[in-house]
C-alpha positions as CSV (number, residue, x, y, z in Angstrom):
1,X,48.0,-58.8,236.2
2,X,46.4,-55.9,234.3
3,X,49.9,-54.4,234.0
4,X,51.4,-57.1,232.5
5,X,48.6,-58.1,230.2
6,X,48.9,-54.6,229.1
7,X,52.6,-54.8,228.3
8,X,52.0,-58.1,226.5
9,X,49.9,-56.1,224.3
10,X,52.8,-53.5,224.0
11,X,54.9,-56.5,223.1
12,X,52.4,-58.4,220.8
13,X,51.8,-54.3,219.2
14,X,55.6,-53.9,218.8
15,X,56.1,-56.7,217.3
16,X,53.5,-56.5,214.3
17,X,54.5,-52.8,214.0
18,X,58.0,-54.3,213.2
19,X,57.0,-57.0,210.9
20,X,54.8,-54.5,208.6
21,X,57.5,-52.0,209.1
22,X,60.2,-54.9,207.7
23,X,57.7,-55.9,204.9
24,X,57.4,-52.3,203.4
25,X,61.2,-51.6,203.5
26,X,62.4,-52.6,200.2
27,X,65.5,-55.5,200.3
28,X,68.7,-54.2,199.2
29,X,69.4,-55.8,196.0
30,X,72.5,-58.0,195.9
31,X,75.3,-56.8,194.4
32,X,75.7,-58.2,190.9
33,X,78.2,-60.6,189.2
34,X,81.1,-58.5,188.0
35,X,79.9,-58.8,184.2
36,X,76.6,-57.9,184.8
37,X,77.5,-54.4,186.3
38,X,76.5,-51.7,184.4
39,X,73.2,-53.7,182.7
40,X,70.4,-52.1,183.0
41,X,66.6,-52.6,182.8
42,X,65.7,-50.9,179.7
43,X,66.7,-52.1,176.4
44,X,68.7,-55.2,177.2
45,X,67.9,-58.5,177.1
46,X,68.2,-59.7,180.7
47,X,68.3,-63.3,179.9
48,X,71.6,-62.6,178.2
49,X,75.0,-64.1,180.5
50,X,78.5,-65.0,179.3
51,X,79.0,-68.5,177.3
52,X,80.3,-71.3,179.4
53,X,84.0,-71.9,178.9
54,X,85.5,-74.8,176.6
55,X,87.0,-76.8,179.2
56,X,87.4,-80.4,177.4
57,X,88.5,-81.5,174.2
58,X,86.6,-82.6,171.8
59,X,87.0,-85.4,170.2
60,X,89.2,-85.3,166.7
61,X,86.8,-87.4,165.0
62,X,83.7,-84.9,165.8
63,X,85.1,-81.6,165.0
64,X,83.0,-80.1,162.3
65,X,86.1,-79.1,160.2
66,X,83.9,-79.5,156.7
67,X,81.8,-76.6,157.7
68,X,84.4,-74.2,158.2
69,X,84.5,-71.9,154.8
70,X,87.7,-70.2,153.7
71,X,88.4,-68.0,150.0
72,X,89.1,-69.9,147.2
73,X,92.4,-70.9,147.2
74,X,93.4,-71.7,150.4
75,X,92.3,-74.9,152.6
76,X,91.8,-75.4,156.5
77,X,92.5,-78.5,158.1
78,X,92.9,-79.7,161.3
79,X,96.4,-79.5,162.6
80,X,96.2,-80.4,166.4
81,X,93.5,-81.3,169.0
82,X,93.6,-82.4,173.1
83,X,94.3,-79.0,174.4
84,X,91.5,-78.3,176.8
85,X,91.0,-74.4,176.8
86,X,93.9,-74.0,174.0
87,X,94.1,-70.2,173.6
88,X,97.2,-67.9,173.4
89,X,100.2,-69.5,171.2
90,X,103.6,-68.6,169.7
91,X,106.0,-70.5,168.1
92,X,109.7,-70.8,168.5
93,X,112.5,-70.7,165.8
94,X,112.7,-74.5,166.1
95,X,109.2,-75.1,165.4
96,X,107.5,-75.9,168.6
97,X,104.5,-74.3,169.1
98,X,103.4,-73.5,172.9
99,X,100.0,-73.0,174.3
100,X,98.5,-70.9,177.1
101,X,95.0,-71.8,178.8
102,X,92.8,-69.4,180.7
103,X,90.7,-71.9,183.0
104,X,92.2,-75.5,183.2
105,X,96.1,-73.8,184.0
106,X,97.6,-76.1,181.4
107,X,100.5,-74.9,178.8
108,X,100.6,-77.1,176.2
109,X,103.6,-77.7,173.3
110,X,103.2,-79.2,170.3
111,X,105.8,-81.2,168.4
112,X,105.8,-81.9,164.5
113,X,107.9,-84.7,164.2
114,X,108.2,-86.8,160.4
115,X,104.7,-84.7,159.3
116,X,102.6,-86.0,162.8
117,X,101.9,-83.9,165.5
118,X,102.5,-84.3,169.7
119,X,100.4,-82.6,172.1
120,X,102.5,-82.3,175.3
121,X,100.9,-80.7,178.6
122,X,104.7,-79.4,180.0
123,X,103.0,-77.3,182.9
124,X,99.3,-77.6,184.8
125,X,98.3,-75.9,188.1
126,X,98.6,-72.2,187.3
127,X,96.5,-69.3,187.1
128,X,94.7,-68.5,184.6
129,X,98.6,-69.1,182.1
130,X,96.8,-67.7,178.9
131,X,99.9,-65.7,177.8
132,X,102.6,-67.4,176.2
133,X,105.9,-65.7,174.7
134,X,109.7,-67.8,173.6
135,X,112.4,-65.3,173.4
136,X,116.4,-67.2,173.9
137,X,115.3,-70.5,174.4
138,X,113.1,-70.0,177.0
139,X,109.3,-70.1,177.4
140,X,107.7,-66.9,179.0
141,X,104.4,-67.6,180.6
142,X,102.0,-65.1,181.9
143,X,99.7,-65.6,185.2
144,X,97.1,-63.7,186.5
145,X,99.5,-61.9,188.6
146,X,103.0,-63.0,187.8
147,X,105.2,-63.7,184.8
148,X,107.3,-66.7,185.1
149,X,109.6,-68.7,182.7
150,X,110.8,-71.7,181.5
151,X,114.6,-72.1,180.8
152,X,115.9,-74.8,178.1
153,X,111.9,-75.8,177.1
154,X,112.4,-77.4,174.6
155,X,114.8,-80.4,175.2
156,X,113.2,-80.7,178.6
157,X,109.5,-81.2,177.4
158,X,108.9,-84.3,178.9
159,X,110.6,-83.3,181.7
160,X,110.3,-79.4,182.0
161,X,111.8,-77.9,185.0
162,X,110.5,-75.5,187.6
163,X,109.8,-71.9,186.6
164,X,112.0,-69.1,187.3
165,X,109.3,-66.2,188.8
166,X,110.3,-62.8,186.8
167,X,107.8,-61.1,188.1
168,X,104.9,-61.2,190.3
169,X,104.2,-58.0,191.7
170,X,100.8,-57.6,189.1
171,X,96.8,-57.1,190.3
172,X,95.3,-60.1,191.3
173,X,91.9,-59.2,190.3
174,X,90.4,-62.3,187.7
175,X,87.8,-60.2,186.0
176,X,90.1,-59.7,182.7
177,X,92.9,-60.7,184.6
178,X,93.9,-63.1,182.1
179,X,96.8,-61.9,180.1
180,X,98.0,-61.7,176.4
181,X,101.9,-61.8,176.0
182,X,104.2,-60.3,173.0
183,X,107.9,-60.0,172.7
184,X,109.2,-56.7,171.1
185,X,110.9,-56.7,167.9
186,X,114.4,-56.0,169.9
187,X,113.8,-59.2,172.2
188,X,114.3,-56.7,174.7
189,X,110.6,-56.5,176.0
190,X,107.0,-58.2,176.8
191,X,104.0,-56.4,176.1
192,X,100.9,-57.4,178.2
193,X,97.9,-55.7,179.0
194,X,96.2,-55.2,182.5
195,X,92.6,-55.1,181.8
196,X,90.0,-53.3,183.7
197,X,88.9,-55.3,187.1
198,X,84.9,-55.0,186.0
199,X,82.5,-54.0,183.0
200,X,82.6,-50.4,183.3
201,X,84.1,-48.9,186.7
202,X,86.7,-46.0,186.8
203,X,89.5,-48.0,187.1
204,X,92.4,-48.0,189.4
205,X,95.7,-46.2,187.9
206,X,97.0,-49.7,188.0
207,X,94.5,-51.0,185.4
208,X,93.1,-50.6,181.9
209,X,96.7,-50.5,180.3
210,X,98.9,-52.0,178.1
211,X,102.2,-52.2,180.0
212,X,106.1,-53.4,179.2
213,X,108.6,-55.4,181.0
214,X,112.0,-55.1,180.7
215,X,113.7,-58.1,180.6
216,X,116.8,-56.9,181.7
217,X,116.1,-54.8,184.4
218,X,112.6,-56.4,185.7
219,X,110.9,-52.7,185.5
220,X,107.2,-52.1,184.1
221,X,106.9,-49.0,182.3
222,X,102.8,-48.1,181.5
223,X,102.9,-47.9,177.4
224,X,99.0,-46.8,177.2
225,X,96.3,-46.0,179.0
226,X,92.2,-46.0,178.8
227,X,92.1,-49.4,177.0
228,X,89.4,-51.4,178.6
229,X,91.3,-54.7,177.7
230,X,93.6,-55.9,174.9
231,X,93.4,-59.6,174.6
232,X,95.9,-59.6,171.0
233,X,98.5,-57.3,169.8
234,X,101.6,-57.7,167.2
235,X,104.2,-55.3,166.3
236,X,104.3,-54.6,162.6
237,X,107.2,-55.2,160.5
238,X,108.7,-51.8,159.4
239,X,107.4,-49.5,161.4
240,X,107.9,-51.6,164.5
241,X,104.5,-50.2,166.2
242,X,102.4,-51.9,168.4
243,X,98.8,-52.5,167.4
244,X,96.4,-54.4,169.7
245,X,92.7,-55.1,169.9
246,X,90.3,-54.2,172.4
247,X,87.5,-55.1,173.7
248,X,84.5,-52.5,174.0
249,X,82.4,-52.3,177.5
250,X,79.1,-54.2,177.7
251,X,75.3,-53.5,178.6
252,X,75.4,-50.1,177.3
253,X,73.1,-51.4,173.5
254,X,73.1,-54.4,171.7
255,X,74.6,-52.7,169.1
256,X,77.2,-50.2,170.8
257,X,79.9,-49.8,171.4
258,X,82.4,-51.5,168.8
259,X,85.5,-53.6,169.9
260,X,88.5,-51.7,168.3
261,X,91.6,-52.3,166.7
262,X,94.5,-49.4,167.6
263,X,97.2,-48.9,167.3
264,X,100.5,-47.0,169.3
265,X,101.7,-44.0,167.3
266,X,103.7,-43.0,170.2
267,X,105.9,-45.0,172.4
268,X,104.1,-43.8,175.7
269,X,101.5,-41.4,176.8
270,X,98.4,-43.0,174.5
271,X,95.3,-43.0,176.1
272,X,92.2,-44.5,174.6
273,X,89.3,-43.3,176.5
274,X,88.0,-46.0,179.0
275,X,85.8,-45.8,180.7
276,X,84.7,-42.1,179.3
277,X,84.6,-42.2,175.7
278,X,84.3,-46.2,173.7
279,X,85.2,-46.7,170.0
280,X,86.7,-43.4,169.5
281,X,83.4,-41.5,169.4
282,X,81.0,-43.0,172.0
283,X,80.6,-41.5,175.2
284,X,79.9,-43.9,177.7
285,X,76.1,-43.5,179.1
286,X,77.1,-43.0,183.3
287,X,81.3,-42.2,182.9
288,X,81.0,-39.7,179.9
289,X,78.9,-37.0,181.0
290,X,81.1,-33.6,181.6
291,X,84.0,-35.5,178.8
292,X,84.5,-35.3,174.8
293,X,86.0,-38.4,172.9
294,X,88.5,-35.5,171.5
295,X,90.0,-35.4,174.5
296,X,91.1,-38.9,174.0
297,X,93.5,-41.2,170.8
298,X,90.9,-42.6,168.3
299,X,91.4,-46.3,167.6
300,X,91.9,-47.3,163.8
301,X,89.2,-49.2,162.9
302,X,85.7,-50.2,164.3
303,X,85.6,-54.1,164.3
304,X,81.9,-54.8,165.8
305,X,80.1,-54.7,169.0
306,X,80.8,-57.0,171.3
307,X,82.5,-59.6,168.7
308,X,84.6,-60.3,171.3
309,X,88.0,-59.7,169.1
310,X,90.9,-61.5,170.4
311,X,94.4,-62.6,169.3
312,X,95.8,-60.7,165.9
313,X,98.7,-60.9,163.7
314,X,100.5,-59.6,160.9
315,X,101.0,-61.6,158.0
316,X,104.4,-61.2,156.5
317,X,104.7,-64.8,155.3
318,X,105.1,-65.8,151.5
319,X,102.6,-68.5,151.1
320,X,99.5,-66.6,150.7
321,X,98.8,-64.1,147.6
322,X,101.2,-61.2,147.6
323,X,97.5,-59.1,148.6
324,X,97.6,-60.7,152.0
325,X,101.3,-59.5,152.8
326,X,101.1,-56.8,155.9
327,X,97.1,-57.7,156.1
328,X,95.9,-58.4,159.7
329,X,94.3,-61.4,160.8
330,X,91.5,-60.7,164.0
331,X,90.2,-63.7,166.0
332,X,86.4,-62.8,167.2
333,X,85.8,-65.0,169.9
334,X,82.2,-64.4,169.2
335,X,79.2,-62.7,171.3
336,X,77.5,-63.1,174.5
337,X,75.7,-59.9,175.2
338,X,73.8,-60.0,172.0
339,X,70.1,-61.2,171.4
340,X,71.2,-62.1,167.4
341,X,75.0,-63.6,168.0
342,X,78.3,-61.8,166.0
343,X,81.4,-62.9,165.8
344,X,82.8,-67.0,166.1
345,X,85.1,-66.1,162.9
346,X,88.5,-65.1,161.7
347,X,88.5,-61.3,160.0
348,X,90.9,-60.0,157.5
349,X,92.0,-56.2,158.1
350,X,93.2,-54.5,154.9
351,X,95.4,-51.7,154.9
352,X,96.3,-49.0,152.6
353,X,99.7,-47.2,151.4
354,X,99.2,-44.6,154.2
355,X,99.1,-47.5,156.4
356,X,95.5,-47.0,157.2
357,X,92.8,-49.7,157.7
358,X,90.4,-49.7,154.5
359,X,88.8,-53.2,154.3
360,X,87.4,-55.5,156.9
361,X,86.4,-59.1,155.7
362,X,85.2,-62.4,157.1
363,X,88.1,-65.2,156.3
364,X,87.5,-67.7,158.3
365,X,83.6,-68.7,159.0
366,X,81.4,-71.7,159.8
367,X,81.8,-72.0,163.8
368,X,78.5,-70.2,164.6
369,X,75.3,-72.3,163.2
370,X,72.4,-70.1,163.4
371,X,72.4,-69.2,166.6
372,X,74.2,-72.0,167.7
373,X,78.4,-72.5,168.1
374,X,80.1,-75.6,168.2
375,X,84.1,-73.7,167.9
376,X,85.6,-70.2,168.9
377,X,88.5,-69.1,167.7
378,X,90.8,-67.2,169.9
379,X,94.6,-66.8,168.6
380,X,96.1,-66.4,165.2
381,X,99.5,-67.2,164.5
382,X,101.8,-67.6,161.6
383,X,104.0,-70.3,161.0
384,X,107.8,-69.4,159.3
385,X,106.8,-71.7,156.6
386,X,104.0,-69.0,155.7
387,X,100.7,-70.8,157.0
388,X,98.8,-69.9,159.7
389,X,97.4,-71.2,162.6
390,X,93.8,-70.4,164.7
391,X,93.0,-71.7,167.9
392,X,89.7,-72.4,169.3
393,X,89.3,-73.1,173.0
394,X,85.9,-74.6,172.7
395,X,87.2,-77.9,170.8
396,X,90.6,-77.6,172.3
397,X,91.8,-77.6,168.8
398,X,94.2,-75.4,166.6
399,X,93.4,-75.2,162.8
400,X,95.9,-74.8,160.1
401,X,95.0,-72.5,156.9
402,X,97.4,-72.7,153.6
403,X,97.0,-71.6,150.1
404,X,97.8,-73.4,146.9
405,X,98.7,-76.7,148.4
């Protein structure tokens, strides 16, 4: 009896020992969402956390289209609405303008028939389709991890037929997995980027690029590298180069680092720095220690942190003041990761004769209230007849802007 009461008190002993040994050892932290990694404790606001995504449409009758402010002259109106998530567009030589989503895996077209509008939904179900290209009558859609295309669109809208796979042999990771799609001057490629799989990581070889596929041959050639991730590009007319924005890293300051707007002086071999050096001259806080930003291509212009800058195009239209021709027009989806809000508005890139960025102005505004949004635009896109179009996949809406009319 004495032995066992003895070990019962080895027991009972053992046990408490465990318990205050258990209490005292810290609990691993879990491991974080991945856009909070990289935030830490000191100078951020922790209560900061991406926007909720525009999923439903808002009602035509309550968008707030009076309070959005363009320069004298020109005029914004409503052109469509119903697209849940309308982000990504292009336009085909007919007229139709398509639609790409990122969350509801809808692709929308719209129809202008006698002045009115259609919205048609001519494919739901797919992942995360935010990239959208036409190129010889058929519709080129971009997945998370596959392209895949529509044949004969557009007398088939009400009726579209299944997709043709061109390629699905791309990462599968969602965290800026979403894709934006362009077809090259020559018809002859799509240029998409394949954006890093977290905030700041060292990314796999396979990620942080803009990349090409050829059409003919279904091979993906890597164009650039150390580009964090690229939600816009446009080729411009003349010089048939490839510029494209990108988005800068977060949780590093308020205030730092810029998003960017580069471009591709050389057909391959660009690299732009992520994750070591950000906005041409920042070296990133954990990644950039041992490295120089000279090592690295500088991007054209600093656009502001964390507006979020999206979908960008040339204008080479006639409608708008012969100033505009060969301007760029930025979509800034507008800030999270920022205590006082930037972006939510539609910037105007100014260019020199040496082809050099030398003026960047607000041209669309009104979608951020205080601190408060009720639209963000996403996509630009100009229409042949020399107008141009901005989505905004918070209303589900696309705006038209003209001049003189």
């Amino acid at each position: 009896m004495k032995l066992k009461a003895i070990y019962s008190l080895m027991i009972v002993t053992g046990m408490a020992l465990t318990t205050l040994a258990s209490a005292q050892t810290p609990a691993v932290p879990a491991i974080p969402p991945t856009w909070a990694q990289g935030r830490t404790a000191d100078g951020m606001n922790p209560s900061l956390a991406p926007n909720p995504p525009g999923i439903a449409a808002t009602p035509a009758d309550e968008i707030a289209v009076s309070k959005l402010k363009v320069p004298a002259g020109f005029k914004i109106e409503l052109w469509a609405s119903g697209m849940p998530n309308g982000r990504s567009m292009t336009e085909s030589p007919s007229g139709t303008v398509f639609v790409g989503t990122r969350f509801t895996g809808n692709v929308y077209a719209v129809v202008t028939k006698d002045g009115k509008r259609e919205v048609k939904t001519i494919a739901k179900g797919l992942h995360r389709p935010n990239g959208v290209a036409f190129a010889n009558g058929s519709l080129y859609v971009a997945e998370l991890s596959r392209i895949i295309r529509y044949d004969n669109i557009e007398q088939n809208l009400d009726n579209p037929p299944a997709p043709v796979v061109v390629f699905d042999a791309l990462p599968k990771d969602e965290p800026h997995g979403w894709k934006f799609m362009t077809l090259s001057p020559d018809g002859k490629y799509l240029y998409f980027q394949i954006g890093t799989p977290a905030n700041i990581v060292v990314p796999p070889y396979t990620h942080a690029a803009i990349v090409r596929l050829n059409l003919k041959t279904n091979i993906l050639e890597y164009v650039a590298t150390g580009v964090r991730n690229s939600v816009g590009m446009d080729f411009q007319k003349g010089t048939k180069e490839l510029w494209f924005t990108n988005n800068g890293r977060d949780w590093a300051d308020e205030n730092l680092p810029n998003d960017t707007l580069n471009r591709l002086a050389r057909p391959k071999g660009m690299n732009f720095g992520f994750p070591f050096c950000h906005q041409g001259d920042f070296l990133d806080p954990e990644f950039g220690k041992g490295r120089s930003c000279d090592e690295f291509d500088k991007p054209e212009m600093k656009l502001g942190a964390h507006v979020a800058a999206l979908g960008m195009r040339f204008y080479n239209g006639n409608m708008f003041p012969a100033e505009y021709k060969g301007n760029i027009f930025i979509a800034e989806h507008g800030s999270w990761n920022k205590t006082k809000k930037s972006g939510y508005q539609v910037v105007r890139v100014v260019l020199d004769a040496k082809n050099k960025p030398v003026k960047l102005e607000p041209f669309i505004t009104g979608w951020l209230d205080g601190e408060n949004f009720w639209g963000r635009p996403v996509d630009v896109q100009m229409l042949k007849d020399g107008s141009m179009l901005v989505s905004d996949d918070e209303t589900g809406a696309i705006f038209r802007v003209t001049y003189g009319k």
